[in-house]
C-alpha positions in Angstrom: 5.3 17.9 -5.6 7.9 14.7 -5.3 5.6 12.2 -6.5 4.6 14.1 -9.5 8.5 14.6 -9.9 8.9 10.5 -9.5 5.4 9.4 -11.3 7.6 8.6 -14.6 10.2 6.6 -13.6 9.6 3.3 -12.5 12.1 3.0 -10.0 10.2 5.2 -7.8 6.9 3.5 -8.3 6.8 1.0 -5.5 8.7 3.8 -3.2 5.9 6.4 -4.0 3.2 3.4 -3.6 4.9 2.4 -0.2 5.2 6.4 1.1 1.0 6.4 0.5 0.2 2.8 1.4 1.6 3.6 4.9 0.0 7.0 5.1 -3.5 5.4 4.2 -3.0 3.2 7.0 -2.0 5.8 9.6 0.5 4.7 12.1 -1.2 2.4 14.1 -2.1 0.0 11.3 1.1 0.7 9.6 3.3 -0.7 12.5 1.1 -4.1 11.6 0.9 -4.4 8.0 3.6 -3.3 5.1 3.9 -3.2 1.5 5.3 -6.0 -0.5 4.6 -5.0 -4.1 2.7 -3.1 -6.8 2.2 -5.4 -9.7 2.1 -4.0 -13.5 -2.2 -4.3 -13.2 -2.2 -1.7 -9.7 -2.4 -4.4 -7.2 -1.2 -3.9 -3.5 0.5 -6.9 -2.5 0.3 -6.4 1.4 1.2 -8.4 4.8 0.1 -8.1 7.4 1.5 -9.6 10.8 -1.3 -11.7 11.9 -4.5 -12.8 10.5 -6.8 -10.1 12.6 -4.4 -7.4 11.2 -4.9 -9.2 7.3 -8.4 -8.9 8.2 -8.4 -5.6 9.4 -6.8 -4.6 6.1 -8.9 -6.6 3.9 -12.4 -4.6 5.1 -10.5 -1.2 4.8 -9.3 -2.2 1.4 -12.1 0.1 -0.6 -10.7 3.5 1.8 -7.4 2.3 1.7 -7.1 2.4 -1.8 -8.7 5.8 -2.3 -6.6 7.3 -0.1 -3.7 5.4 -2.2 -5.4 6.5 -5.5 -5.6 10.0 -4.4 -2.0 10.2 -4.0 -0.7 8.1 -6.8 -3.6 8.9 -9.4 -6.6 7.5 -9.9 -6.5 4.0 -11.1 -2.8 3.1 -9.8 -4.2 0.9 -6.9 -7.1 -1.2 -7.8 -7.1 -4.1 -5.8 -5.8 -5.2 -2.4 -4.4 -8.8 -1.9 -3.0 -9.1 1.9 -1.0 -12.0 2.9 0.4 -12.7 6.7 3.9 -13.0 7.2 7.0 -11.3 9.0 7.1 -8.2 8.7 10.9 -6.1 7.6 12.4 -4.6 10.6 11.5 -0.9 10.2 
């Protein structure tokens, strides 16, 4: 698999954490919210395009970083912080 291929290389950390953030939103929430950043301690640094999407994300944020988890490895997301803000043109 890719991200097992990637997993060591830093460089490909936030791409790989990106690739299953969106994924664990499913494509409706992930035309509202994106991923900023993984820090060095697992958290998601998220925004989201208004405050009832931030919300939205914030009481998913246990599911959302399973499904993460179960991508990545368990323990590589372990908290969710979820700002709003613009979102990058996709």
């Amino acid at each position: 698999m890719l991200a097992d291929s990637l997993r060591g290389r830093p460089e490909a950390r936030l791409a790989l954490a990106t690739a299953a953030f969106a994924e664990a939103l499913g494509w409706r929430l992930a035309r509202e919210a994106r991923l900023r950043a993984l820090t060095r301690d697992g958290t998601l640094l998220a925004v989201a395009a208004d405050a009832r999407w931030a919300d939205q994300l914030r009481a998913l944020a246990p599911a959302l970083l399973e499904r993460v988890n179960a991508r990545l490895g368990a323990g590589a997301a372990v908290a969710l912080e979820v700002r709003v803000g613009p979102l990058d043109p996709r």
